[in-house]
C-alpha positions, 0 to 999 in steps of 0.5 A: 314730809316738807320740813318747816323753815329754818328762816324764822328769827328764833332769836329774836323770838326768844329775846323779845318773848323772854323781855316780855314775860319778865316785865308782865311777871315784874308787875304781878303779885308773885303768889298769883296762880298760874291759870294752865299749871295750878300748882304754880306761882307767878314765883314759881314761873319765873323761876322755871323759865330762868333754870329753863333758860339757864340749863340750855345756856350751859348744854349749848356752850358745850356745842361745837362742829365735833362734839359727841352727843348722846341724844335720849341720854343723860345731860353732858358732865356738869351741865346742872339745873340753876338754884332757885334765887331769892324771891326779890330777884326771881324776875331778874335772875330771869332776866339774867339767865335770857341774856346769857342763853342768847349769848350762848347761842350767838357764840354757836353755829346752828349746825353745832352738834348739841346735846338733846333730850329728843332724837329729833335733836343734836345741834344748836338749831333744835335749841333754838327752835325748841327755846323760842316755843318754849319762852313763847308759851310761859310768856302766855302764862304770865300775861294769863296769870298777870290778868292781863291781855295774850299778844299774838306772835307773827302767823309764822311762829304761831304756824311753827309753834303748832309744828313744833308741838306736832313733829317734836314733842308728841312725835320721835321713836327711839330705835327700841321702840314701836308705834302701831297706829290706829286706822280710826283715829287720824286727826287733821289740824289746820291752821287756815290763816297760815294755809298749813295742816298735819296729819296726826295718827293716834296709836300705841306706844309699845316698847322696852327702855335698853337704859331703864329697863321700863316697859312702855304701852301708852296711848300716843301720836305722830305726826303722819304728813304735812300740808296733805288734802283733806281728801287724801287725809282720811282723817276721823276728825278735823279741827281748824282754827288761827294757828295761834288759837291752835297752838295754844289749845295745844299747848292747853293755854287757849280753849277748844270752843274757839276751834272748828271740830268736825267729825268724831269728838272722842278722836279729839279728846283722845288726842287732847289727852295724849297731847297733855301727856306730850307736854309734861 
């Protein structure tokens, strides 16, 4: 498979989108709901997006040329999930912890080894990547629970951001693992203003954790080809769309109503479903 680009400027994506939502989350009403996580307030948000932040602050100033990661396993020593601050500062402990994550990851080389919670991960450019779309998407949660219109991001990030979803956060094995696809259920995704498409499979998830000792057999996904014809996808279910409107039903912020969906609608509900369990 191609791989998306390393050029686009997740910094600035992260410093921009994170500016963003604390202004939006300044002016709501910190016990608003959040429309895409109900049981969250506006409070509750901004909390989340500052420890988020703040967490992946810490990994990435333990990064460096020779450092020893273990993807998959427990966070480095002393790398701790931020307290909560008080209710008048959540905006700017928000503020502070975006700060200090750019900082972080100025101070880093991209190709510094780096812990991750992902085999996909295990230097500062998965970060990058991984905070951009992160900030990106709870920047849409404030504008959706501030009442206020969605900013679309450039077609590339929206484009990567779909990528992003597809090839890290429903895809990745570990060793101990087995996917056994489903020759029925292939979904093609297109993005058609940005000229892009992935090939998911749907399948199994089969396996035993080596460190937990749990025993998995889940519906799942992965992510089969990029950019691959239709003819050639073999797909039981097509569904385009902008890259951004898609990026955000994937991320359960945008609707399916505003998609083209061709072919077997159960594939896509199983898919949606496995997306929601990717997202968790």
């Amino acid at each position: 498979m191609t791989t998306p680009s390393a050029a686009l400027p997740f910094s600035d994506v992260i410093r921009t989108e994170s500016a963003r939502a604390a202004d939006v989350l300044a002016a709501a009403p910190p016990d608003a709901r959040v429309p895409a996580c109900p049981d969250w307030s506006a409070g509750d948000l901004a909390h989340h997006l500052g420890e988020v932040q703040g967490f992946w602050a810490q990994v990435v100033a333990l990064a460096g040329p020779d450092a020893v990661v273990d993807l998959g396993g427990d966070p480095p020593a002393g790398v701790v999930e931020p307290p909560r601050p008080p209710e008048e500062e959540l905006v700017g402990g928000l503020r502070g912890a975006s700060a200090t994550l750019l900082d972080a990851l100025a101070a880093h080389g991209p190709s510094e080894r780096c812990w991750s919670w992902s085999a996909h991960g295990g230097d500062v450019a998965w970060v990058l990547r991984r905070q951009a779309h992160e900030v990106l998407v709870h920047r849409v949660d404030a504008e959706q629970v501030a009442g206020v219109p969605v900013t679309p991001p450039d077609v590339a990030v929206a484009a990567d951001g779909v990528d992003e979803m597809l090839a890290v956060m429903m895809s990745g094995l570990p060793d101990w693992a087995s996917f056994t696809p489903d020759p029925a259920a292939r979904v093609r995704v297109v993005a058609r203003d940005a000229g892009r498409s992935w090939l998911v499979a749907l399948g199994r998830f089969t396996g035993t954790s080596p460190r937990t000792g749990a025993t998995y057999d889940l519906d799942a996904g992965e992510l089969v080809a990029r950019d691959l014809p239709a003819v050639e996808a073999g797909a039981a279910a097509t569904v385009t769309g902008t890259a951004w409107d898609l990026d955000r039903w994937l991320w359960g912020r945008g609707t399916l109503e505003v998609l083209e969906v061709d072919g077997d609608a159960a594939v896509v509900d199983r898919f949606r479903a496995v997306l929601v369990e990717s997202s968790q």
